[in-house]
C-alpha positions as CSV (number, residue, x, y, z in Angstrom):
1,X,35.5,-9.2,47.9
2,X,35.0,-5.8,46.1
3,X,33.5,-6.3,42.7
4,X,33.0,-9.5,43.1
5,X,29.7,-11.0,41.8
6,X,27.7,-13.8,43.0
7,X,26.1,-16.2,40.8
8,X,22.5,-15.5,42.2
9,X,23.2,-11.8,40.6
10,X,24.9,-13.0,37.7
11,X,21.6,-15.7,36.9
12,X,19.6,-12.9,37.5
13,X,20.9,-9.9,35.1
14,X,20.8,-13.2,32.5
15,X,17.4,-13.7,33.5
16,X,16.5,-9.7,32.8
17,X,19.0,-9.4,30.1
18,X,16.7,-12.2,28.6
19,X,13.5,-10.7,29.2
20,X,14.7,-7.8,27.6
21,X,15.7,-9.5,24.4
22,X,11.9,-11.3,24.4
23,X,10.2,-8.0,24.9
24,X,12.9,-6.5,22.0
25,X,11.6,-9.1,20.0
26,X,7.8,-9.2,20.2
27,X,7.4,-5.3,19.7
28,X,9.6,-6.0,16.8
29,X,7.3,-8.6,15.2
30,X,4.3,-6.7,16.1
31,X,5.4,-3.7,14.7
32,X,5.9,-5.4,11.1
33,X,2.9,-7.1,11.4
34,X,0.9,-3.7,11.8
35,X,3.2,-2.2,9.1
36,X,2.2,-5.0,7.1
37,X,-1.8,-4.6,7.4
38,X,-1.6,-1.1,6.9
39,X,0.9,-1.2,3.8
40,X,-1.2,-3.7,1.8
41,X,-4.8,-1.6,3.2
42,X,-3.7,1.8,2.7
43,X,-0.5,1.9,0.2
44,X,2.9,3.1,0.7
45,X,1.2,7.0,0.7
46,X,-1.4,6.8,2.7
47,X,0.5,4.8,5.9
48,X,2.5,7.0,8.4
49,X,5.0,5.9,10.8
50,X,2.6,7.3,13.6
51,X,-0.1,5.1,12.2
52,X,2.1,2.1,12.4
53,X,3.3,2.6,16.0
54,X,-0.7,3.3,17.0
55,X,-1.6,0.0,15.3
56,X,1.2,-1.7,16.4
57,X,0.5,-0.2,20.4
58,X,3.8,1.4,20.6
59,X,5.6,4.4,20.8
60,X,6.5,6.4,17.5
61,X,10.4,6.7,18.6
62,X,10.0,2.8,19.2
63,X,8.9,2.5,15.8
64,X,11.9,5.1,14.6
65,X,14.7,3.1,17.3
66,X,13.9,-0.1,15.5
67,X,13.8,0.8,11.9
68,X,14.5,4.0,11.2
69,X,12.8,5.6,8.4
70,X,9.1,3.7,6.5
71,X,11.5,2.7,3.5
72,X,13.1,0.8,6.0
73,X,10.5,-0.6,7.8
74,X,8.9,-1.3,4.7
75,X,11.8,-3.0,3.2
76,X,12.3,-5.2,6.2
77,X,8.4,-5.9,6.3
78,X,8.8,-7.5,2.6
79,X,12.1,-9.3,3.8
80,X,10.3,-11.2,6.3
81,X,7.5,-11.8,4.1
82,X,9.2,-12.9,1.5
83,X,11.0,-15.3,3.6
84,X,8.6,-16.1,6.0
85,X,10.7,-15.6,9.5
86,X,13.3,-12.8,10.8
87,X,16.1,-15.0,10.3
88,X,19.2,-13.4,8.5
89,X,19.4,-16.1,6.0
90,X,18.9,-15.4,2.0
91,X,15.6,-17.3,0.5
92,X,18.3,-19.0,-2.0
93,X,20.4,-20.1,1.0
94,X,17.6,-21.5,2.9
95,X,17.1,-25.7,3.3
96,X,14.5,-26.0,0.7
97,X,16.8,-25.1,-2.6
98,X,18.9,-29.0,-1.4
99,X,15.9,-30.7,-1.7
100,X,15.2,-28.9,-5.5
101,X,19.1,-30.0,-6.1
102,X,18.1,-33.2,-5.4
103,X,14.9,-33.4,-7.7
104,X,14.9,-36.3,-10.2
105,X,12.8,-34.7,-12.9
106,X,12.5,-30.9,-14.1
107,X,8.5,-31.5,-13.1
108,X,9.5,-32.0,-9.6
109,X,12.2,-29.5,-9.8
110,X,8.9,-26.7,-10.6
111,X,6.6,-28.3,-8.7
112,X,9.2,-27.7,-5.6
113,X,9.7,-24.4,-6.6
114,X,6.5,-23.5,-7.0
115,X,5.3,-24.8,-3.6
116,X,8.2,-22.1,-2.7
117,X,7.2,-19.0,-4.6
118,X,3.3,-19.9,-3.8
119,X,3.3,-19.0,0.1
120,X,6.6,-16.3,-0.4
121,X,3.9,-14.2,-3.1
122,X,1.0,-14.9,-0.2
123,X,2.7,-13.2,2.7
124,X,4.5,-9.9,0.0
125,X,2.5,-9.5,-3.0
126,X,0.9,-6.6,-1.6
127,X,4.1,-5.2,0.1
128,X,5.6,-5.1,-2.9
129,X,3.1,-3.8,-5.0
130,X,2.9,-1.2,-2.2
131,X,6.5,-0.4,-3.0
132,X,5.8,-0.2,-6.5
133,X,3.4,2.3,-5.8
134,X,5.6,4.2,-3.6
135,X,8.7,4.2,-5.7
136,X,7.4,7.0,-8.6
137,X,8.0,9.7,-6.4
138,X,10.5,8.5,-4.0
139,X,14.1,7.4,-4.7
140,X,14.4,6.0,-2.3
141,X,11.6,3.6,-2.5
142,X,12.7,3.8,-6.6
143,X,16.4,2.3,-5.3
144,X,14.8,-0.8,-3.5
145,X,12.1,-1.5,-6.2
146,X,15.1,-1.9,-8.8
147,X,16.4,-3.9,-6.3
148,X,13.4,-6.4,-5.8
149,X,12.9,-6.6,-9.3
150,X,16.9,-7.5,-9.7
151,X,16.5,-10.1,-7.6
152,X,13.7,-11.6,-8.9
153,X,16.0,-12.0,-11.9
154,X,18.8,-14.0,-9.9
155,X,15.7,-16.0,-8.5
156,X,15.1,-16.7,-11.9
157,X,18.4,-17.3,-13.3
158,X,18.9,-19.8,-10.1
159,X,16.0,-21.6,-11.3
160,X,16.9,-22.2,-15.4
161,X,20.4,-23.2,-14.3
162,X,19.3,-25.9,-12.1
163,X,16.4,-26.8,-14.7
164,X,18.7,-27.3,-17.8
165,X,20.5,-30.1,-15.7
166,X,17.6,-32.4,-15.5
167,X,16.1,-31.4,-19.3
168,X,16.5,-29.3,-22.4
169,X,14.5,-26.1,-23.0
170,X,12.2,-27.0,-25.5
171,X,13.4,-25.6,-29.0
172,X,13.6,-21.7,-29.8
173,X,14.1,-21.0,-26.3
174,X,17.1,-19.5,-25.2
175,X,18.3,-19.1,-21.5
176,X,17.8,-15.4,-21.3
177,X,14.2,-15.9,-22.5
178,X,13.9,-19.1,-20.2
179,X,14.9,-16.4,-17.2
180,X,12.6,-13.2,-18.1
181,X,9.9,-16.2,-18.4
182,X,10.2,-17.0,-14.9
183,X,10.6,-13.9,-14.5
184,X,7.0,-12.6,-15.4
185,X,5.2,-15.5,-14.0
186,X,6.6,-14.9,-10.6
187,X,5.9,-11.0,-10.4
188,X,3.5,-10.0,-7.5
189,X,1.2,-8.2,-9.5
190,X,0.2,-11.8,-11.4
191,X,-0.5,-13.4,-8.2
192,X,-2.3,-10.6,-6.7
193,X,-4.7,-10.5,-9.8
194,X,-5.0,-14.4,-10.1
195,X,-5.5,-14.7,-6.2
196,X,-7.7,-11.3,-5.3
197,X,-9.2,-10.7,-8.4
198,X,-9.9,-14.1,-9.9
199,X,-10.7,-16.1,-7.1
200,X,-7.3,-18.5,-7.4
201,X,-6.5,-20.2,-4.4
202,X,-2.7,-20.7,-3.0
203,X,-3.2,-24.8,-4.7
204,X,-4.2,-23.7,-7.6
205,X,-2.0,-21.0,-8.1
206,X,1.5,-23.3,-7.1
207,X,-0.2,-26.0,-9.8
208,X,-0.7,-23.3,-12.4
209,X,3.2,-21.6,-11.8
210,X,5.0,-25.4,-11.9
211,X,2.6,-26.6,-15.2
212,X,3.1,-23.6,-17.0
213,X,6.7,-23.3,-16.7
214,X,6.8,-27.0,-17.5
215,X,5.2,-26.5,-21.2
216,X,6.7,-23.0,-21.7
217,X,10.3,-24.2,-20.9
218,X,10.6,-28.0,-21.3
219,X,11.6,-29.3,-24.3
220,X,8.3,-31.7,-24.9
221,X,10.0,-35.0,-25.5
222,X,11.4,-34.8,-22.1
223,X,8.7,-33.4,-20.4
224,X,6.8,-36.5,-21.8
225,X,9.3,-38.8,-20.4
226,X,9.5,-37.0,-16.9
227,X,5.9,-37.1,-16.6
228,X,5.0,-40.6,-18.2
229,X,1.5,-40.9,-16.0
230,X,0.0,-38.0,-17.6
């Protein structure tokens, strides 16, 4: 019958139609990962698109079909860093921040958090200082560091709501300080200096994030209480 389609073709354009979406995929992933080396290696400056597709063994109009412009490619190289995958789905909206709901003590509560921001600031702390870099003479770049630094706020203010259910912050301390204190302690440029300049490994670096926000924000009598083996 005219225009009718068997299901051998049908299997097969599924079968190509997959392959395709595979093949989409992989130069995808290998293309950020090449942006990624060369962003942290040689700044925002000093990395061209063309240098990216070379790296990443593909075409430059490849590089351009998938992503546009380097502000975009660097913005969705520091997405997936930051997150750790490709999937559409917000670091706040992501399996981990139940399980921090569900902590019994503000100890465990930073301890869970910092086990989250730890590995996040391993894969983008040079990205986004590589953004930073960028954004004084680009506004573009300038639009999406205000951006990043935003929502390191929100991560922030996420963080001090959830923490003043399980404990008080220690006297003096309002909320908006408890926030911009997160807030310092999880910019890049402090793990880049405690990890690549001081010697810090990832451990040492989650233990040091979760133990100083404990003394800095908890209220001492229940930190004492939350933490009564120490």
């Amino acid at each position: 019958m005219l225009g009718h389609v068997s299901v051998t073709e049908r299997r097969r354009r599924a079968y190509r139609s997959s392959q395709r979406e595979a093949q989409a995929s992989l130069t995808r992933q290998r293309t950020l990962t090449a942006a990624s080396e060369l962003f942290v290696a040689r700044g925002y400056a000093g990395t061209t698109m063309r240098a990216i597709a070379t790296e990443a063994q593909v075409s430059l109009p490849t590089v351009e079909l998938l992503f546009g412009t380097k502000t975009q490619l660097l913005r969705a190289a520091i997405d997936v860093a930051i997150a750790g995958d490709d999937e559409p789905v917000a670091v706040l909206d992501r399996d981990w921040t139940g399980t921090a709901l569900l902590a019994p003590t503000a100890g465990e509560l930073l301890m869970i958090f910092a086990r989250v921001v730890g590995p996040a600031q391993e894969r983008s702390a040079g990205l986004v200082l590589a953004l930073f870099e960028g954004s004084t003479a680009d506004s573009e770049l300038a639009d999406l560091a205000a951006a990043m630094i935003n929502q390191r706020a929100r991560t922030a203010a996420w963080l001090i709501n959830i923490l003043t259910e399980k404990a008080p912050l220690r006297a003096g301390c309002s909320k908006d300080e408890a926030i911009d204190t997160v807030w310092i302690l999880m910019d890049p440029a402090v793990f880049n200096r405690l990890t690549r300049q001081r010697g810090w490994t990832l451990e040492r670096y989650q233990h040091w994030l979760a133990s100083s926000l404990e003394r800095l924000l908890i209220n001492d009598c229940a930190s004492r209480a939350a933490t009564p083996d120490d």
